[in-house]
C-alpha positions as CSV (number, residue, x, y, z in Angstrom):
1,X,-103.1,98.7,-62.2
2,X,-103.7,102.0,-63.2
3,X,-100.6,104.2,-65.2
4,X,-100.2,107.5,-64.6
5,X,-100.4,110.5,-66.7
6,X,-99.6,114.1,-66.5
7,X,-102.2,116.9,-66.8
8,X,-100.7,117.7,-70.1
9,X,-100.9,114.5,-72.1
10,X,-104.2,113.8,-70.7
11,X,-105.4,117.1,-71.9
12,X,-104.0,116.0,-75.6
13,X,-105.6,112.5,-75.4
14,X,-108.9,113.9,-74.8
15,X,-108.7,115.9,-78.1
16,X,-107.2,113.6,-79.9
17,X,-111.0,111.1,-78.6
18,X,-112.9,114.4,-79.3
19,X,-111.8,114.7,-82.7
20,X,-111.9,111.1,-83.7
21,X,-115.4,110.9,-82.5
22,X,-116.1,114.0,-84.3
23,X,-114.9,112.6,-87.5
24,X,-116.9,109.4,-86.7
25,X,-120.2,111.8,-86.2
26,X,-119.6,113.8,-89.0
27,X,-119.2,110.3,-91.3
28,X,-122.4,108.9,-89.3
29,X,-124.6,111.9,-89.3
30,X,-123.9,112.7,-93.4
31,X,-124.6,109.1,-94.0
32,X,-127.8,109.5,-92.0
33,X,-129.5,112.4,-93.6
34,X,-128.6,111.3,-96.6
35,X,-129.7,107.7,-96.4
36,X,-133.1,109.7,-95.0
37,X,-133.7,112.2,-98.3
38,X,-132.7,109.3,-100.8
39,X,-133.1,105.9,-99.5
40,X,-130.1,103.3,-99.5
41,X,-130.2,102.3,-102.6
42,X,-129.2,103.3,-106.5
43,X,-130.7,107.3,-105.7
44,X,-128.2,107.5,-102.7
45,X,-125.1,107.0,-104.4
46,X,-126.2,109.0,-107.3
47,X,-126.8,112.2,-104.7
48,X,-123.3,111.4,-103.1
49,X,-121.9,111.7,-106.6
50,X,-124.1,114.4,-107.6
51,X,-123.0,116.8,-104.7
52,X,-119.2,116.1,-105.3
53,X,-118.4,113.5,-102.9
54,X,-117.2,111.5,-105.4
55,X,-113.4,112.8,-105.2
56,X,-113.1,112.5,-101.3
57,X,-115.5,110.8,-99.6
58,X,-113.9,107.2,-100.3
59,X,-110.8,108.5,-98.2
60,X,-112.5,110.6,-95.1
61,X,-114.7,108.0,-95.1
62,X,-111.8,105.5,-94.5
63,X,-109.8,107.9,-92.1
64,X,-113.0,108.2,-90.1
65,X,-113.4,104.7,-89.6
66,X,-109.9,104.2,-88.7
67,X,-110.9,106.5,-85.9
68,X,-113.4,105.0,-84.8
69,X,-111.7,101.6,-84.8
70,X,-108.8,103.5,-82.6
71,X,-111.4,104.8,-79.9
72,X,-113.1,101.1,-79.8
73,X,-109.9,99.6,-79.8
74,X,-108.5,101.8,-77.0
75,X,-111.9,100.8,-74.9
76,X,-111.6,97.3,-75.2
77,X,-108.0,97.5,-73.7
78,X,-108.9,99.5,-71.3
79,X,-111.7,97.0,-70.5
80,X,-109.0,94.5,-70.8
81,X,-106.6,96.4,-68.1
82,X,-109.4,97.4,-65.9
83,X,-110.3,93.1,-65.9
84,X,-107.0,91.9,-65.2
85,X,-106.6,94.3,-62.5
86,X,-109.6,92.4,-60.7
87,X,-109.4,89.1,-61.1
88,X,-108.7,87.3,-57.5
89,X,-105.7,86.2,-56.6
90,X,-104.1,83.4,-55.4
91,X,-104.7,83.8,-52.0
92,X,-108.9,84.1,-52.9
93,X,-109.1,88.0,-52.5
94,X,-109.4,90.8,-55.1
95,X,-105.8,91.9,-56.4
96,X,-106.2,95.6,-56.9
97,X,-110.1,94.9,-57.3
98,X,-112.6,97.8,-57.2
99,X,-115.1,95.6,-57.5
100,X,-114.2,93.4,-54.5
101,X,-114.5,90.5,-56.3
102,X,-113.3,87.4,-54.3
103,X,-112.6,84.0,-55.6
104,X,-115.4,82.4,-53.5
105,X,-117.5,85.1,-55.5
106,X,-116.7,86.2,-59.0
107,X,-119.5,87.4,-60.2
108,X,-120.6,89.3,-56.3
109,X,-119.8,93.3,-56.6
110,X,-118.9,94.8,-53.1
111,X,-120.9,97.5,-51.8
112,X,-119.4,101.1,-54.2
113,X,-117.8,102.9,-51.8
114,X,-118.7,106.9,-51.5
115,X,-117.2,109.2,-53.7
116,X,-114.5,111.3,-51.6
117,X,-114.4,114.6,-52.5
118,X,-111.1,115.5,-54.3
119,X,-108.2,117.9,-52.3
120,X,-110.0,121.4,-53.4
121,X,-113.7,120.0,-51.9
122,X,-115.0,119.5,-54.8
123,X,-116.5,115.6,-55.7
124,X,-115.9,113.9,-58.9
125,X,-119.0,114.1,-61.7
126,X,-121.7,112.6,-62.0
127,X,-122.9,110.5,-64.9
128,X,-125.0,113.2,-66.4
129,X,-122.3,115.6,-65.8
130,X,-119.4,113.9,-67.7
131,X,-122.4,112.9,-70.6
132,X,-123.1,116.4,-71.1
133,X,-119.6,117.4,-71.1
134,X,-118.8,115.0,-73.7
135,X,-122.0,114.9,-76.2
136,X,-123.1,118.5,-75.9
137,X,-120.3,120.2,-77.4
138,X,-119.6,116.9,-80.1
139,X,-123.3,117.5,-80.8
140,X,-122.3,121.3,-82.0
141,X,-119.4,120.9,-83.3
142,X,-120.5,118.1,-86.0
143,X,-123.4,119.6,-86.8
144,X,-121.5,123.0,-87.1
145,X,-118.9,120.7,-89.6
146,X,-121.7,119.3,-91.4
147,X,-123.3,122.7,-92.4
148,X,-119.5,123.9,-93.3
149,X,-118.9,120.7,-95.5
150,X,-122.2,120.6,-97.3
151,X,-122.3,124.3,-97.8
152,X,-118.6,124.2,-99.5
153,X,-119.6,121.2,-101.7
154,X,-122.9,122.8,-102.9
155,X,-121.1,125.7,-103.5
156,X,-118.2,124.0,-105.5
157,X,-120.4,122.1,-107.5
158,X,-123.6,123.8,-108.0
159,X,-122.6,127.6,-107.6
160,X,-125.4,127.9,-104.8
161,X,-125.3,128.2,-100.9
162,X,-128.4,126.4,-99.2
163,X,-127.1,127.5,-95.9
164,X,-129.3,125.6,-93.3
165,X,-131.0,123.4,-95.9
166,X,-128.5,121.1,-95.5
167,X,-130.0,119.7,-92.7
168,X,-132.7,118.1,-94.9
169,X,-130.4,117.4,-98.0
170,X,-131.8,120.1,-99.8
């Protein structure tokens, strides 16, 4: 069973998953170069401390998390819905099942049928479109909020602007 939705609050929820993932890049990709320049251990938290990340990392790290919890959350019911929605019915067909998946056959995946094209000729994207879609333009805009946060912070706390040598944890 699939809900319906108007243009509008689809438009919102996508967003609202862009920005969450965001947050969880921005959380991921700090940790990363940091973890990179100082190792795991005693040096990295005395670099997160160091470059002011003492007074509000704890809590974005948290919110960020919480995100990302949200989003995996959110795909595990929709796993869940999409599931239910196949299993066979009573009667040994697929109720509502995409996959054709027949009682005789539960694990057998009926032949995907074509991809119509939608009412203004155009057909639905491809893997590699809806991938770039989603990743190229997370990929800028985290690393465009990582050179913003790090920049801020070394400013704030050390009166200097690397610019792009936060990329390497100056």
């Amino acid at each position: 069973m699939v809900g319906s939705t108007d243009p509008r609050s689809a438009r919102r929820l996508r967003r609202i998953r862009f920005a969450l993932l965001a947050l969880g890049g921005l959380l991921l990709g700090h940790t990363a170069v940091y973890a990179v320049a100082f190792g795991d251990g005693s040096a990295f938290g005395q670099q997160m401390r160091l470059g002011g990340h003492d007074g509000y990392w704890p809590a974005f790290a948290g919110a960020a998390l919480a995100g990302l919890v949200v989003l995996a959350v959110d795909g595990l019911l929709g796993l869940l819905r999409a599931w239910r929605g196949a299993r066979p019915s009573a009667f040994g067909g697929a109720r509502n099942s995409p996959l054709g998946v027949t009682r005789r056959s539960p694990l057998r995946i009926a032949r995907t049928p074509a991809v119509e094209p939608t009412a203004d000729g155009r057909s639905a994207p491809d893997y590699l479109t809806e991938f770039l879609d989603l990743w190229g333009p997370l990929f800028i805009v985290v690393g465009a909020a990582f050179l913003v946060q790090e920049n801020a912070e070394s400013l704030i706390v050390h009166g200097q602007l690397p610019l792009l040598g936060v990329f390497t944890a100056h």
